[in-house]
N, C-alpha and C positions, 0 to 999 in steps of 0.2 A: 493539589488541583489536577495534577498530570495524574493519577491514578484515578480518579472520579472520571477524565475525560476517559479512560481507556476501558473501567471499565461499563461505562456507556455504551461506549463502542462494540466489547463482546458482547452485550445483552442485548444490543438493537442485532447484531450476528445473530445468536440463538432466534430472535423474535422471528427474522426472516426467513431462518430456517424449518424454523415450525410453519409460519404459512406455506413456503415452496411445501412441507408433508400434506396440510390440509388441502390445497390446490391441486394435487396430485391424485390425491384420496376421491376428490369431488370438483370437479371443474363446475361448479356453480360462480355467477356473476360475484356475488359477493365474497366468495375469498380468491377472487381473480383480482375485487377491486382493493382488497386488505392487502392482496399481495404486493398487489403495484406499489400503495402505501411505504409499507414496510421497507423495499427496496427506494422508493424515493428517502426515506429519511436516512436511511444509510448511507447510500452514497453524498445525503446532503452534512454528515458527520465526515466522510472520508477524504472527501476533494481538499476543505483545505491541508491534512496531513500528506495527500500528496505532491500538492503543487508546494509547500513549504519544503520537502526531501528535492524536489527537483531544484528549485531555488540555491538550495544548500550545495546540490550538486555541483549547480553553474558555478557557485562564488567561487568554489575550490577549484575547479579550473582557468577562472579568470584569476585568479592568484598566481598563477603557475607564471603570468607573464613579467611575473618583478622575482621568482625562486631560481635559484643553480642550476644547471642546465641537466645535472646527474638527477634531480628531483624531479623534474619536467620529464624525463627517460624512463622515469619507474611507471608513471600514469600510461604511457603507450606500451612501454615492452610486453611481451610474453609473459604470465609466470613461466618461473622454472621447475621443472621435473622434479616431485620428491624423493623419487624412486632413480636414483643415477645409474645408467649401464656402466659396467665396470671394462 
């Protein structure tokens, strides 16, 4: 099921991509009106994948408040340098 949804997801990409070339090519109304189209159903595929990652985000930070305190430190610290000065 997760590969049907995704690759949904690149084919409605390419669709829109091709309209943003013909709107380009010809600012006529109607591939002004295909394009807005196009770009509505995408993002109406996209939103839940995003607000579900942000969601995801939050829990794992609302975990931190029952985690070790050395686990809580790696979520704020700096990475570290992988190139060490000698």
């Amino acid at each position: 099921m997760q590969i049907g949804l995704i690759l949904s997801v690149l084919m409605q990409r390419v669709i829109v991509f091709y309209a943003q070339r013909l709107f380009k090519q010809d600012n006529s109304r109607v591939n002004r009106h295909n394009l807005h189209e196009c770009k509505r159903f995408y993002k109406h595929l996209i939103r839940p994948k995003k607000y579900n990652f942000q969601l995801k985000n939050l829990d794992s930070i609302e975990r931190l408040k029952h985690c070790i305190p050395k686990e809580f430190g790696k979520y704020f610290k700096p990475p570290k340098d992988k190139k060490k000065k000698l």
